[in-house]
C-alpha positions in Angstrom: 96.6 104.2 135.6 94.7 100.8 137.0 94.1 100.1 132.9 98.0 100.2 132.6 99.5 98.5 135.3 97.2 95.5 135.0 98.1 95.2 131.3 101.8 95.0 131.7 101.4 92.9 135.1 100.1 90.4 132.5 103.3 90.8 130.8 105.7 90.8 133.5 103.8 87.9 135.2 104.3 86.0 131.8 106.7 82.5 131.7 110.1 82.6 131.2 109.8 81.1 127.9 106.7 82.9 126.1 108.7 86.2 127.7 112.0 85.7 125.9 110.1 84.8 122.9 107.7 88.1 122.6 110.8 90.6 123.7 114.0 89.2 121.8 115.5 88.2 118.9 118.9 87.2 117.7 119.3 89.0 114.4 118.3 92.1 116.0 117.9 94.4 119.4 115.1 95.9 120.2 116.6 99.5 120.3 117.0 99.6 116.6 113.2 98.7 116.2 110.9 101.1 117.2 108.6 100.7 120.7 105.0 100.4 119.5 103.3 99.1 116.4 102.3 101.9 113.9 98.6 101.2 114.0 95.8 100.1 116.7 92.2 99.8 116.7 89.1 97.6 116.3 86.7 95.6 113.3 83.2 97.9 113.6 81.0 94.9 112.4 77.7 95.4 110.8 77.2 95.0 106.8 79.1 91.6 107.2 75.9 89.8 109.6 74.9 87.4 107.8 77.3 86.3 106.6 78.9 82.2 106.4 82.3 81.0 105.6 79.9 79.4 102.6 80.0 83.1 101.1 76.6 83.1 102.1 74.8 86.5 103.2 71.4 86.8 104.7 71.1 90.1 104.1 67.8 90.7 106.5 70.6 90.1 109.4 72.6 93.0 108.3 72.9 95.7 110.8 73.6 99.4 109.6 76.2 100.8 111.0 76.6 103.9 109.6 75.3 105.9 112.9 76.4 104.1 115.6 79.2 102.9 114.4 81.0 106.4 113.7 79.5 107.1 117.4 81.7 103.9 118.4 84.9 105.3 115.9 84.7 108.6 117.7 85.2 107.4 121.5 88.0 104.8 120.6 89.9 107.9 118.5 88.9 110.0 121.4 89.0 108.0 124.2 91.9 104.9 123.3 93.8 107.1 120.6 93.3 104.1 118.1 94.1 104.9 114.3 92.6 102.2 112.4 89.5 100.6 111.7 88.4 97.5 110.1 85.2 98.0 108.0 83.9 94.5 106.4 80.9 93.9 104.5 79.3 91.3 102.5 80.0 91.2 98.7 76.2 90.6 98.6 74.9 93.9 100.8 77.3 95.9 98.4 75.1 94.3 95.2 72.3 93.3 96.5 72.3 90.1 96.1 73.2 90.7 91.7 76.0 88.9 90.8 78.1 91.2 88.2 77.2 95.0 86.7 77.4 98.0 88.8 77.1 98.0 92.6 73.6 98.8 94.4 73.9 102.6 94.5 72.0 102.8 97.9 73.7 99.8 99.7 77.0 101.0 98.8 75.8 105.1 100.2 75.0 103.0 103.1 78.3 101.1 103.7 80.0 104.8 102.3 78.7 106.1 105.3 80.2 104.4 107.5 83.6 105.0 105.4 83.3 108.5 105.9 82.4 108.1 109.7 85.7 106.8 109.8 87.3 109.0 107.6 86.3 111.7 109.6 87.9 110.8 112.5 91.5 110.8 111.0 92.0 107.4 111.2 92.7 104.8 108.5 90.0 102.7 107.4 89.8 99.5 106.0 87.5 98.4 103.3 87.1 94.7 104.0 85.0 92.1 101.7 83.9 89.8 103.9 83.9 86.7 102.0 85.4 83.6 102.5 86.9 83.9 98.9 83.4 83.2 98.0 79.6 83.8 96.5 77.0 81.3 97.7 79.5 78.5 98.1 81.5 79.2 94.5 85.3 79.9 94.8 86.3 83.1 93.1 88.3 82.5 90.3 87.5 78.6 91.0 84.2 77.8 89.7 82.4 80.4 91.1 82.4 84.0 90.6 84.6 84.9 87.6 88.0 87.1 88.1 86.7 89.1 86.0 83.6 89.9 88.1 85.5 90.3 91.7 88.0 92.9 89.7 84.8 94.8 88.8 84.1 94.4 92.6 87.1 96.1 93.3 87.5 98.1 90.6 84.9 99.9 91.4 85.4 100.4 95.4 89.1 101.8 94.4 87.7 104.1 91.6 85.3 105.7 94.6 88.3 105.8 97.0 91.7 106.0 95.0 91.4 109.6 96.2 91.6 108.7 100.3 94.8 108.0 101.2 94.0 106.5 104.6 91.7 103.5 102.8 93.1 100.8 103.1 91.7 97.4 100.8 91.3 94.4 102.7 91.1 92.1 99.3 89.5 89.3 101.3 88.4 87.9 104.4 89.7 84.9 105.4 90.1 82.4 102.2 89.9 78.7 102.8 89.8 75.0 100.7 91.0 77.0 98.1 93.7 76.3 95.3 96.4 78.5 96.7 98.3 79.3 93.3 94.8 80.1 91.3 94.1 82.6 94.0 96.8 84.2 94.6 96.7 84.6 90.5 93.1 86.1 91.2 94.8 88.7 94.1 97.5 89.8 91.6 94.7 90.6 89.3 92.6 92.5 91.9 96.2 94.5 92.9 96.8 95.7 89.6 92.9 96.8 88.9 93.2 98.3 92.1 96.7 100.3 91.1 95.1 101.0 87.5 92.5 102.9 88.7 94.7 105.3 90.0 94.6 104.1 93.8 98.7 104.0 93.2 99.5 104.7 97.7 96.6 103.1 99.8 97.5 100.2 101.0 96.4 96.8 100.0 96.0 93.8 102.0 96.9 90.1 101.0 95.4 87.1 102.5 96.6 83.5 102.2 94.1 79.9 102.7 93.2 78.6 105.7 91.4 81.3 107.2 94.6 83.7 106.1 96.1 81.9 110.1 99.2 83.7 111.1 100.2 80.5 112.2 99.7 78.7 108.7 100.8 81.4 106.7 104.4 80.0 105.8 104.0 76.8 106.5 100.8 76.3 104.1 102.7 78.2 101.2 100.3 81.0 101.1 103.4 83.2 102.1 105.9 82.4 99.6 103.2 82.3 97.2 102.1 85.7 97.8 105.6 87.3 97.3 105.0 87.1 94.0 102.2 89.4 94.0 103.4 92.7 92.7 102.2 96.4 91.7 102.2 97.4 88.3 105.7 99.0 88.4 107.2 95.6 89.6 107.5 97.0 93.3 105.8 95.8 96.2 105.0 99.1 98.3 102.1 98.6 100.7 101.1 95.2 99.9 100.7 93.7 103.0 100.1 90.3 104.0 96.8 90.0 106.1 96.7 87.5 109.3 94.2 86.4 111.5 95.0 84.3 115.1 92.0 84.5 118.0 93.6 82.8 121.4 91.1 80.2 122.3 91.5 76.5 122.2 90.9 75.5 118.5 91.6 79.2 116.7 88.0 79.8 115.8 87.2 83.0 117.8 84.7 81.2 119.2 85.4 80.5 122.9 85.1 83.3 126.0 88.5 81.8 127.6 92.2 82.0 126.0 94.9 79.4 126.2 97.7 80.6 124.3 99.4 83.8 123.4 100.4 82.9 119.7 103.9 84.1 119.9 106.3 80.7 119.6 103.2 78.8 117.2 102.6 82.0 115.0 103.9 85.6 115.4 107.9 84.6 116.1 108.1 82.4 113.3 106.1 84.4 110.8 108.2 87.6 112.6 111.9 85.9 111.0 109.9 84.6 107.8 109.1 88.7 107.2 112.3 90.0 108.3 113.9 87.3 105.7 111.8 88.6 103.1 112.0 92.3 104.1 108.0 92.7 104.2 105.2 93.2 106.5 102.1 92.2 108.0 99.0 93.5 109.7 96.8 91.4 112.0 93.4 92.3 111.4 91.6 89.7 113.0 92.0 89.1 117.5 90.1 88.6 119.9 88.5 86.9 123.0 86.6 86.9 125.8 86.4 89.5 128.4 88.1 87.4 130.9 91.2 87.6 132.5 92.5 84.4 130.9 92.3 86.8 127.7 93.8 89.8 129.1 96.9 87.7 130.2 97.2 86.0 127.0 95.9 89.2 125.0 98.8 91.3 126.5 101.7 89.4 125.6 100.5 88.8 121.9 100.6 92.4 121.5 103.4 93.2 123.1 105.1 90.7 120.8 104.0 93.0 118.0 104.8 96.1 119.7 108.7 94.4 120.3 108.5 93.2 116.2 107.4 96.3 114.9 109.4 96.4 111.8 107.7 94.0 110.5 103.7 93.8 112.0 102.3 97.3 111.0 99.2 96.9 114.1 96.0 95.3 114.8 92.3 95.6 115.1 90.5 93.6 117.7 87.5 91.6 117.0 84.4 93.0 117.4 82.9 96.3 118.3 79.9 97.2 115.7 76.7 96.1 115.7 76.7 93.5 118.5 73.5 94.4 120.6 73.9 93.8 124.3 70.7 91.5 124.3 72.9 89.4 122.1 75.6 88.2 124.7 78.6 88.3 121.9 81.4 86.6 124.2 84.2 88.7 122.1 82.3 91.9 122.3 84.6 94.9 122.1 81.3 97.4 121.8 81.7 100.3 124.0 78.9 101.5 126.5 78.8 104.9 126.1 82.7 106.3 126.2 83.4 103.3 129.1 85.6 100.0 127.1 84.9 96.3 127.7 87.7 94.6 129.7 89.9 93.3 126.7 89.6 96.6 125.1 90.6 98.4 128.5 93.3 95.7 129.6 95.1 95.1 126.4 93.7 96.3 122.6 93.7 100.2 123.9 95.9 99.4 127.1 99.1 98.9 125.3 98.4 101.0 122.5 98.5 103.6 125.7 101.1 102.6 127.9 
């Protein structure tokens, strides 16, 4: 297939150095890992627009993505084979704007919809609050919304889906200027509500400060910190640390062209750190343009994590959803009809393929 060869040209075509990097490693061969990450697939953004790294929401810029997005799930299940999904929404849509109490019962049928759209599919589906570790510019835990008020947050979502074993809780998108131990005291609190409800085998995602970076995530403490985060009964089965790297020039997801393919400044580093520790991570946050600066770069970041997976579970690429085409979105991963953008097609479904 053309979608094939063109992907792993952009591996084979890679430098020496970022090649030896994404397919070794000294304490192990690669025949005793297996070939391919467990999980692949894409964010389907929607209930998050709005949102501001503030914690923010302008909820008149939410899209609903019940419809069209479980159109979207069913051609990348269909179509790319991909068995994940990332689901965020605001804190706010869920509430409606009401700090506290019981979630809006017709926000949260809306954002259920799209749960079971995914559900339906077969795939795994994460329930991601979308954030910033925030409400209108207060830290959780720090001045702003009470513990006690994000554990009835979650408390809540894992009551409604301790029964679906293929949702998966993304705790928080992307923390930042934070103080790392008081939040990762507010995550062991969410993981044991979470548990106590009787969600006891979904997995549960754990993210660090600074935008939960893969290549921050030791190095800022957030990491060491977060071993210490544990279920109930003392284990740490399926807590999983959450990462986020784009490939542009300043890490922001912002920019149509790549520079780097995060493996010697992020995933190799972060790659011995989990081995060391025996645990493992998912990246649920790439992305760039559709350019082939990207599909070089985009390729051998993933093939890293195919090569490392006993220790990165998979990825989802940022964004399909809501992003109308009027809209221009330079890291648009939306479909037209059953036919993929060029990242999508190159690398994000390509490898996942090959």
């Amino acid at each position: 297939m053309k979608i094939l060869s063109t992907a792993l040209a952009a591996i084979l075509f890679a430098s020496p150095g970022a090649l030896s990097a994404a397919l070794t490693d000294s304490s192990e061969s690669l025949s005793q890992r297996a070939t391919k990450v467990r999980f692949a697939g894409v964010n389907i953004a929607g209930y998050d627009f709005g949102m501001v790294i503030t914690g923010t929401q302008d909820l008149t810029q939410v899209v609903d993505e019940a419809s069209d997005g479980t159109t979207q799930m069913k051609h990348f299940v269909n179509n790319d084979k991909f068995n994940l999904f990332r689901l965020p929404t605001g804190w706010q849509f869920l509430a409606n704007n009401v700090l506290g109490g019981t979630l809006n019962s017709a926000n949260l049928a809306r954002y259920d919809a799209l749960v079971q759209g995914c559900l339906a599919t077969g795939a795994f589906c994460i329930v991601d609050i979308h954030n910033y570790a925030r409400w209108n510019g207060g830290i959780i835990g720090q001045g702003g919304p009470t513990d006690d008020q994000f554990v009835s947050l979650w408390t809540q979502l894992a009551t409604k889906y301790k029964s679906q074993s293929r949702v998966v809780f993304g705790v928080m998108n992307e923390p930042h200027d934070l103080v790392l131990s008081t939040w990762v005291a507010t995550v062991q609190k969410v993981v044991t509500a979470i548990r106590n409800t009787g969600a006891t085998s979904q997995m549960i995602l754990l993210p660090g400060t600074d935008f939960t970076s893969a290549g921050d995530f030791v190095t800022n403490g957030s990491g060491p910190a977060l071993l210490a985060v544990k279920n109930p009964d003392g284990t740490t089965t399926n807590l999983i640390f959450d990462v986020h790297k784009y490939l542009d020039s300043d890490n922001s997801g912002t920019h149509t062209e790549c520079v780097t393919n995060n493996i010697d400044d992020a995933f190799a580093p972060l790659a011995t750190w989990l081995r060391t520790n025996g645990r493992q991570a998912l990246l649920s946050e790439t992305g760039g343009g559709n350019v082939q600066s990207c599909a070089t770069f985009m390729c051998q970041e993933l093939a890293f994590l195919n090569a490392n997976s006993d220790v990165y579970l998979g990825y989802t690429g940022w964004s399909a959803g809501g992003f109308a085409p009027s809209w221009d979105y330079n890291l648009t991963e939306v479909p037209t009809g059953n036919t993929d953008t060029f990242l999508v097609q190159q690398c994000i479904a390509g490898l996942w393929l090959a």
